[in-house]
C-alpha positions as CSV (number, residue, x, y, z in Angstrom):
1,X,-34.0,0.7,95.2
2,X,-31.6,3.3,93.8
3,X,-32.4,6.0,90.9
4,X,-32.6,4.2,87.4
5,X,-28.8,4.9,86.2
6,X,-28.2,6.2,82.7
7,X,-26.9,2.9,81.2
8,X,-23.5,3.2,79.0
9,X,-23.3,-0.3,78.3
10,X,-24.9,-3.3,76.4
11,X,-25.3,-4.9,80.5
12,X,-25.6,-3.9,83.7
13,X,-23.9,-4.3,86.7
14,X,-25.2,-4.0,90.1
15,X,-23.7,-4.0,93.5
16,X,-26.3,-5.3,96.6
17,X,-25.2,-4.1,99.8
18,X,-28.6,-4.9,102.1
19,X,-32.0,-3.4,101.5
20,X,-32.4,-1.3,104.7
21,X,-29.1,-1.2,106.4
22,X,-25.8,-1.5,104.2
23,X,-24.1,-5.0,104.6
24,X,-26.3,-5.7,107.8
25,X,-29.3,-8.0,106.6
26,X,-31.0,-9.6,103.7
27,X,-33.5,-8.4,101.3
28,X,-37.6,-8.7,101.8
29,X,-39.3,-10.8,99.3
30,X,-41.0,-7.7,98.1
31,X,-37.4,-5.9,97.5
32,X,-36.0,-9.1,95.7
33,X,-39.7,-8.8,93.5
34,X,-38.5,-5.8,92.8
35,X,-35.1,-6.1,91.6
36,X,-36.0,-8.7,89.5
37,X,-38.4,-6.3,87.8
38,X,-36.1,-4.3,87.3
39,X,-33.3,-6.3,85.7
40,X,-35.9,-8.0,83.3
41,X,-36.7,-4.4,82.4
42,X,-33.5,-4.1,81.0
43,X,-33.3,-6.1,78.3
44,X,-29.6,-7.1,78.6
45,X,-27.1,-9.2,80.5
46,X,-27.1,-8.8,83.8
47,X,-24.5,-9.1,86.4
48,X,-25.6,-8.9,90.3
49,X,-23.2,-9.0,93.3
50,X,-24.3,-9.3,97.0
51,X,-22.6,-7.5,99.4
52,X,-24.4,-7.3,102.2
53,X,-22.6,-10.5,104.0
54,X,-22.8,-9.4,107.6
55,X,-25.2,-11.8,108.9
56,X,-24.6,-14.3,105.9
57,X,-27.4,-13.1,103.8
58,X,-25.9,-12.6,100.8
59,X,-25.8,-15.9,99.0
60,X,-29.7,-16.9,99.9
61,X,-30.3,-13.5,98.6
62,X,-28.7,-14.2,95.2
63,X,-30.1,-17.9,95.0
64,X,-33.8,-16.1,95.8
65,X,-33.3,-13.3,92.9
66,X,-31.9,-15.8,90.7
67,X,-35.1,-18.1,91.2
68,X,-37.2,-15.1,90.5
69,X,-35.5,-14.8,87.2
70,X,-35.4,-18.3,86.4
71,X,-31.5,-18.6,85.8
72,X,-29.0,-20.6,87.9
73,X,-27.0,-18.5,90.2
């Protein structure tokens, strides 16, 4: 996970591009845990894209992180 940004708005917007590798694979339960931490930390909207569509990852990645957050994707 990336340094905590200063944040100039009243959401945040974050760009996924793979957890080890950019846009080569998907993201480890434990990273997804993590990111979801994260985003509940911040108390706002939150808009998250997946990028990291090489191997098709990216929308079971976004249908896991919205489960751990309890929202539809």
């Amino acid at each position: 996970m990336a340094a905590d940004p200063t944040r100039t708005a009243d959401f945040v917007y974050v760009r996924l591009h793979g957890d080890a590798e950019l846009y080569v694979g998907g993201y480890t339960d434990d990273s997804l845990d993590d990111w979801a931490r994260w985003i509940e930390a911040q108390d706002c909207d939150a808009y998250v894209y997946f990028d990291n569509d090489v191997k098709v990852r990216a929308p079971l990645d976004a249908q896991a992180l919205a489960e751990r957050l309890g929202v539809s994707p």
